[in-house]
N, CA, C and O atoms as CSV, one atom per row, in Angstrom:
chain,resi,resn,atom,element,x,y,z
A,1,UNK,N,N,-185.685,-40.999,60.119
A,1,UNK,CA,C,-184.891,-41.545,61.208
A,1,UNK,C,C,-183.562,-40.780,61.234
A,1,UNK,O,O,-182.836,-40.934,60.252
A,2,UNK,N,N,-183.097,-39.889,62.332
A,2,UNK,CA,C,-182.165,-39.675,62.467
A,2,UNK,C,C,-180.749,-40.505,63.149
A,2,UNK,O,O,-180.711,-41.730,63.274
A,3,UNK,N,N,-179.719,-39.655,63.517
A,3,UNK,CA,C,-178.584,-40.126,64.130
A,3,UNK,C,C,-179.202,-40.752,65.490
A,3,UNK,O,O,-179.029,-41.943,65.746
A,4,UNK,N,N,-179.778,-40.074,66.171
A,4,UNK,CA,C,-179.947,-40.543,67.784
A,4,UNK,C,C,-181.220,-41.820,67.378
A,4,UNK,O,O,-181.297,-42.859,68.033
A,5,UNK,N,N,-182.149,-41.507,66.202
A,5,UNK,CA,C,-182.697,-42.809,66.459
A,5,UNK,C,C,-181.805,-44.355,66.023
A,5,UNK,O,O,-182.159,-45.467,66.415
A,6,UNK,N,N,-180.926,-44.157,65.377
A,6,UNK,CA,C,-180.024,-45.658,64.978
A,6,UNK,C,C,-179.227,-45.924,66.374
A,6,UNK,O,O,-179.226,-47.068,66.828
A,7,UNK,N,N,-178.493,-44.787,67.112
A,7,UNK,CA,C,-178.061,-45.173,68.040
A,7,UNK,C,C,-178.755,-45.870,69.098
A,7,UNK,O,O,-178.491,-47.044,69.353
A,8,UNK,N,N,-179.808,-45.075,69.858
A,8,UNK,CA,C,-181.196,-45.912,70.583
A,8,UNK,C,C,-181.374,-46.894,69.623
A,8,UNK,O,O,-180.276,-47.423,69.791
A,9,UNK,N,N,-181.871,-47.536,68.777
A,9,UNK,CA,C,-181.799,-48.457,68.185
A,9,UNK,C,C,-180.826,-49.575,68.210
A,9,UNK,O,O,-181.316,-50.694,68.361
A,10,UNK,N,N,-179.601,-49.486,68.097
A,10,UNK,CA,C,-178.563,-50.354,68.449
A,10,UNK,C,C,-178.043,-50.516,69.748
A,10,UNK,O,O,-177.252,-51.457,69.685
A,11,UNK,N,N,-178.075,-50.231,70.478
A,11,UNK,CA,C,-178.100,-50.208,71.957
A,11,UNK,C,C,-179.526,-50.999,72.118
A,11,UNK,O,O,-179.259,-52.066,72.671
A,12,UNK,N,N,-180.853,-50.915,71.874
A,12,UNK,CA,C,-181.631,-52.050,71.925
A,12,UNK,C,C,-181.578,-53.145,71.773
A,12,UNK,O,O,-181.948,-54.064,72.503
A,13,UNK,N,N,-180.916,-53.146,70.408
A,13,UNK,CA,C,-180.787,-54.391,69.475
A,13,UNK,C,C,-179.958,-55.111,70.480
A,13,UNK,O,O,-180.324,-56.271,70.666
A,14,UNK,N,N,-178.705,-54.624,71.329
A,14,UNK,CA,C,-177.813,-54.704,72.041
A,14,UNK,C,C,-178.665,-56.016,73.198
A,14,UNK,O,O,-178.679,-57.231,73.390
A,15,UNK,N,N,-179.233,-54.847,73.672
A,15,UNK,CA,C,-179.488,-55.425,75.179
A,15,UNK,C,C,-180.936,-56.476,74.649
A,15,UNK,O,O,-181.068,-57.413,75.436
A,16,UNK,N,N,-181.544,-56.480,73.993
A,16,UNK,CA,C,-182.282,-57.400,73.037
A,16,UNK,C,C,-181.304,-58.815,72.840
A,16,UNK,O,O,-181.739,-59.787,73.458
A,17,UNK,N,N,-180.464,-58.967,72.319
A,17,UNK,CA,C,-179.528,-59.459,71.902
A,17,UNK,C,C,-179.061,-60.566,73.335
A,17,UNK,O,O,-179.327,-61.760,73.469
A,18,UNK,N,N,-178.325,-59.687,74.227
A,18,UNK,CA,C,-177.722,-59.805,75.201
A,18,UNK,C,C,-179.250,-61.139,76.195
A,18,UNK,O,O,-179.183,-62.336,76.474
A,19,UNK,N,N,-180.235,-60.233,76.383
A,19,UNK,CA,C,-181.178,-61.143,76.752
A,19,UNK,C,C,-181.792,-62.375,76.266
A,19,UNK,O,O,-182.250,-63.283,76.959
A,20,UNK,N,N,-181.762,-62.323,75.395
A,20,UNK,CA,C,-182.006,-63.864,74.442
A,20,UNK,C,C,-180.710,-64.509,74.299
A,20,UNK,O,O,-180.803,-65.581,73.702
A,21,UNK,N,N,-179.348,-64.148,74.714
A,21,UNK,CA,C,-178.302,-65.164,74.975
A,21,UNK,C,C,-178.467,-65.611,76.552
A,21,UNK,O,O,-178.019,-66.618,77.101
A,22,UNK,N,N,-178.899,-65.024,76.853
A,22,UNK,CA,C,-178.954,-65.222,78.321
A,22,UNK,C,C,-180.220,-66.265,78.628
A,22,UNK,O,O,-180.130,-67.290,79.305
A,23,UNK,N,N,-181.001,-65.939,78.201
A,23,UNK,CA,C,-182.179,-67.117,77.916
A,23,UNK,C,C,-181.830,-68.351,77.742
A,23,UNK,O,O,-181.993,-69.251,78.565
A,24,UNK,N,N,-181.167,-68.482,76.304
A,24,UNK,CA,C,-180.845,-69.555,75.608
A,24,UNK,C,C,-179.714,-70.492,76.510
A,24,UNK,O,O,-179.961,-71.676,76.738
A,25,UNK,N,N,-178.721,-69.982,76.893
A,25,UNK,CA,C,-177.681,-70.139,77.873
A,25,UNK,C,C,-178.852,-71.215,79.500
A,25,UNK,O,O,-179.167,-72.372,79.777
A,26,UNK,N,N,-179.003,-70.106,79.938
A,26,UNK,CA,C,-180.342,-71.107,81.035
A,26,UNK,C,C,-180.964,-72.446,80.514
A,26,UNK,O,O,-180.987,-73.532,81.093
A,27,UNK,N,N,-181.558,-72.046,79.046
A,27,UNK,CA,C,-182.089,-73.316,78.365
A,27,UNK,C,C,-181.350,-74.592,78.037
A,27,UNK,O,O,-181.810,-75.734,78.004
A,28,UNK,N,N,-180.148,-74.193,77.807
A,28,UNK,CA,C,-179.181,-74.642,77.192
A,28,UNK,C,C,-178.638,-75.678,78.610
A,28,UNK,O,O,-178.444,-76.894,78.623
A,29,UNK,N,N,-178.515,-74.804,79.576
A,29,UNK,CA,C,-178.022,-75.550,81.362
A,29,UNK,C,C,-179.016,-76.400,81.701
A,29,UNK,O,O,-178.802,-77.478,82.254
A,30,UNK,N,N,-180.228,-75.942,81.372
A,30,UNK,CA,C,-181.554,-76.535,82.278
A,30,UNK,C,C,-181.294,-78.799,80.920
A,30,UNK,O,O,-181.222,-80.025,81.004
A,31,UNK,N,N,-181.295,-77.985,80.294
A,31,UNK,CA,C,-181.262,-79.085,78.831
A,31,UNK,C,C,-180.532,-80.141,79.594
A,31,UNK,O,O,-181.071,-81.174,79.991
A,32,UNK,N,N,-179.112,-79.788,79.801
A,32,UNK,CA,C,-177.977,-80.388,80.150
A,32,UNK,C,C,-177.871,-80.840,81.684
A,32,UNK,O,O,-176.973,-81.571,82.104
A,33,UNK,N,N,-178.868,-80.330,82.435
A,33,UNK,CA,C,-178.428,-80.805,83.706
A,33,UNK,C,C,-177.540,-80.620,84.445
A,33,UNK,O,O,-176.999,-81.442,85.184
A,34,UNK,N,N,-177.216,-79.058,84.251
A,34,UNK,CA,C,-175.609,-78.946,84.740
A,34,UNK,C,C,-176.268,-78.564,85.846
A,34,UNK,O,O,-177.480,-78.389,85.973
A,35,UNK,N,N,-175.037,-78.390,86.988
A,35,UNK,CA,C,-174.868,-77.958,88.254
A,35,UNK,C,C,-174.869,-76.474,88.392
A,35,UNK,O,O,-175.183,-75.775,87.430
A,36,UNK,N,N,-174.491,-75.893,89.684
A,36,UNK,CA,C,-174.354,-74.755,89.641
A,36,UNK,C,C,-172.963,-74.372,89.440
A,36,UNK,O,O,-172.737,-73.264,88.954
A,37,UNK,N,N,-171.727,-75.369,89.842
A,37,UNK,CA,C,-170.919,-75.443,89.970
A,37,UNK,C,C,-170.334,-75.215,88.465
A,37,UNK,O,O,-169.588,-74.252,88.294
A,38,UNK,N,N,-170.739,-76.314,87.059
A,38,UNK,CA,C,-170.598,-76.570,86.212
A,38,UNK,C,C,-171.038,-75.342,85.546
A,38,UNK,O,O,-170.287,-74.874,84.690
A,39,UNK,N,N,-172.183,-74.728,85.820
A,39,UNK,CA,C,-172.834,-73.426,85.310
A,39,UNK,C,C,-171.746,-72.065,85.573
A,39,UNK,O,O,-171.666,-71.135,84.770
A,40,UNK,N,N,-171.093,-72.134,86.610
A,40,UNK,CA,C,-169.751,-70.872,86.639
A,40,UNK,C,C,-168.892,-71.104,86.507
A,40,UNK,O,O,-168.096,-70.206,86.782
A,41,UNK,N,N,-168.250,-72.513,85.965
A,41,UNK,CA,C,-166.767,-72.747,85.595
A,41,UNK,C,C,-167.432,-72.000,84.060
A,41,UNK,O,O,-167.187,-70.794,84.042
A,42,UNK,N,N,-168.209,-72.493,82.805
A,42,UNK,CA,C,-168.724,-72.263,81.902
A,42,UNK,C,C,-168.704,-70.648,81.500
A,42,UNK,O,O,-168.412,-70.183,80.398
A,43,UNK,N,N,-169.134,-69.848,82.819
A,43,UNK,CA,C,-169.489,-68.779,82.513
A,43,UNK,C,C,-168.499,-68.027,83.072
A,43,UNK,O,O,-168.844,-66.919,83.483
A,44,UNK,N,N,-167.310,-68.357,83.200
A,44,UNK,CA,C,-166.003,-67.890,83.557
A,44,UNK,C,C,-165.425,-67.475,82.338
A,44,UNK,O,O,-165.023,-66.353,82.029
A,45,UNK,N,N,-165.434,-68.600,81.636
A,45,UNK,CA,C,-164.681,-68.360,80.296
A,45,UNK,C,C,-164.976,-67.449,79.790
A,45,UNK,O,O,-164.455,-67.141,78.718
């Protein structure tokens, strides 16, 4: 494994990462019953 494969690698891990918060987050709204309203004050912060 070289240099360019850890980098491609972490940049995966990245957007890997990034998508399963994003998941969980939906799950997390859908759970709670929030609004849409309630869903972008949240995701302001």
């Amino acid at each position: 494994m070289d240099c360019h494969d850890l980098q491609s690698k972490s940049r995966n891990d990245s957007k890997t990462t990034a998508e399963l918060e994003s998941k969980i987050d939906s799950l997390v709204y859908k759970l709670y019953n929030l609004t849409d309203d309630e869903i972008e004050t949240i995701e302001k912060e």
